[in-house]
N, C-alpha and C positions, 0 to 999 in steps of 0.2 A: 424651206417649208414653214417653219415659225414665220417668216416677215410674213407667210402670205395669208398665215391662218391669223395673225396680228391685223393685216393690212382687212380683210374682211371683215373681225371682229369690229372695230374702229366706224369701216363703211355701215354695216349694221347698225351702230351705235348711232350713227347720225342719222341713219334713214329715221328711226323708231324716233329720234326727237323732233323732227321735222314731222311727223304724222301727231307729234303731241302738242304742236303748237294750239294754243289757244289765244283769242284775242279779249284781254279782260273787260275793253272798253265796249265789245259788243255782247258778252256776257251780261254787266252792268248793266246795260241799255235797257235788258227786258227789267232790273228789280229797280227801276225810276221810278217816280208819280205820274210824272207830267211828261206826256207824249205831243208831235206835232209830224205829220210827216206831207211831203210834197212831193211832185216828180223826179226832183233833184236830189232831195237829203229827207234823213230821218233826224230829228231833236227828240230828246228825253233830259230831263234835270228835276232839281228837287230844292226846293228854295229853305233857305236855313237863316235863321238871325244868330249870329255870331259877333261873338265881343262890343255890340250896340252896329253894327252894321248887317246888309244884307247881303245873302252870300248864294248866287246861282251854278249851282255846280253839276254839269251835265255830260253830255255826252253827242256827239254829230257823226249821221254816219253818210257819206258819199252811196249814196245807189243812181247813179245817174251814168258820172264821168268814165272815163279812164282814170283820169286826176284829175282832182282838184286843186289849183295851188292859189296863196294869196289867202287861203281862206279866214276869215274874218267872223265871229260872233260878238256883237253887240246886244245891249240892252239897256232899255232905256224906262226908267219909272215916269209915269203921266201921272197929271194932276185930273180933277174934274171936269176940265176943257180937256184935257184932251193936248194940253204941253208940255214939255219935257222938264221933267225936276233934276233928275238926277240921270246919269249913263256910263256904263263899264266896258269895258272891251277886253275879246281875250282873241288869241293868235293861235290859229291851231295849223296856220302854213301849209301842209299838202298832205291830200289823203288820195287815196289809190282808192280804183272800182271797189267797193264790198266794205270797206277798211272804215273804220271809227278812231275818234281819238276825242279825248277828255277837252272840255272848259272850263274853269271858273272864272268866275266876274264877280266881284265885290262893289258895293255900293253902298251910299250911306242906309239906315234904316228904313223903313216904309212896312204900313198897318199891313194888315192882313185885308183883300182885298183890292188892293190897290192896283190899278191896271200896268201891266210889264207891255212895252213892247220889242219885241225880240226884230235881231234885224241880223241877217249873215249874208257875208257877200263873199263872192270868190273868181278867180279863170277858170273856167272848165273847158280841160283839153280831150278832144276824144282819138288823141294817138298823142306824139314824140312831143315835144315844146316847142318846135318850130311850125306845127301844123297851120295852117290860113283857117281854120274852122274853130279857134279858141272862141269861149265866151264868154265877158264880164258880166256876171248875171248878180245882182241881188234880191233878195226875198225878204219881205217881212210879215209878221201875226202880234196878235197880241197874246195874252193870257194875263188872270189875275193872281196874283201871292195869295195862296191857301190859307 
């Protein structure tokens, strides 16, 4: 009788932490500055100068896929043409339907101002990993450093 009122207790316990899950990274997402969203993904970050560098620290959410995998954010500072000065890369690898996960990308300094272009690329698979329907899709936008 105790293993079973035990064995319940325990099952209980799990269920209620499983209903308490929270996902910080889409939490986050809403308190960003800088919003971007497309068919595929949501972006939100917030650009910071840090120890004489600049520092893009966001957030990407999959509303598209099943999964995402491979995925990639990039960024790249332009100059007044319109060429590439400087570019950081950060690895955020696979995110499931609905699912968010953190970036940052560092890069040397850059004014306030200064045009960012943001570039992410990923496979989007809409079932297993062997599906014939995967897509290598990339997206880019720009935005300015506030």
């Amino acid at each position: 009788m105790i293993r079973k009122i035990l064995l319940l207790t325990m099952f209980a316990l799990l269920m209620n932490g499983c209903t308490a899950y929270r996902n910080d990274s889409l939490q986050r997402m809403q308190t960003l500055p800088e919003h971007y969203a497309q068919f595929d993904a949501k972006l939100a970050w917030e650009v910071k100068a840090v120890e004489g560098s600049t520092v893009i620290d966001g957030v990407v959410q999959n509303i598209r896929y099943y999964e995402m995998s491979n995925l990639e954010v990039w960024v790249y500072s332009l100059d007044a043409n319109g060429k590439e000065v400087h570019r950081g890369v950060d690895f955020v690898y696979r995110l499931m339907e609905n699912e968010a996960g953190p970036f940052t990308i560092k890069i040397p300094r850059v004014a306030s101002g200064t045009r960012l272009q943001f570039l992410y690329k990923y496979l989007g698979l809409n079932g297993d990993s062997e599906s014939a329907d995967a897509v290598s899709w990339s997206q880019s936008f720009e935005a300015r450093v506030p």
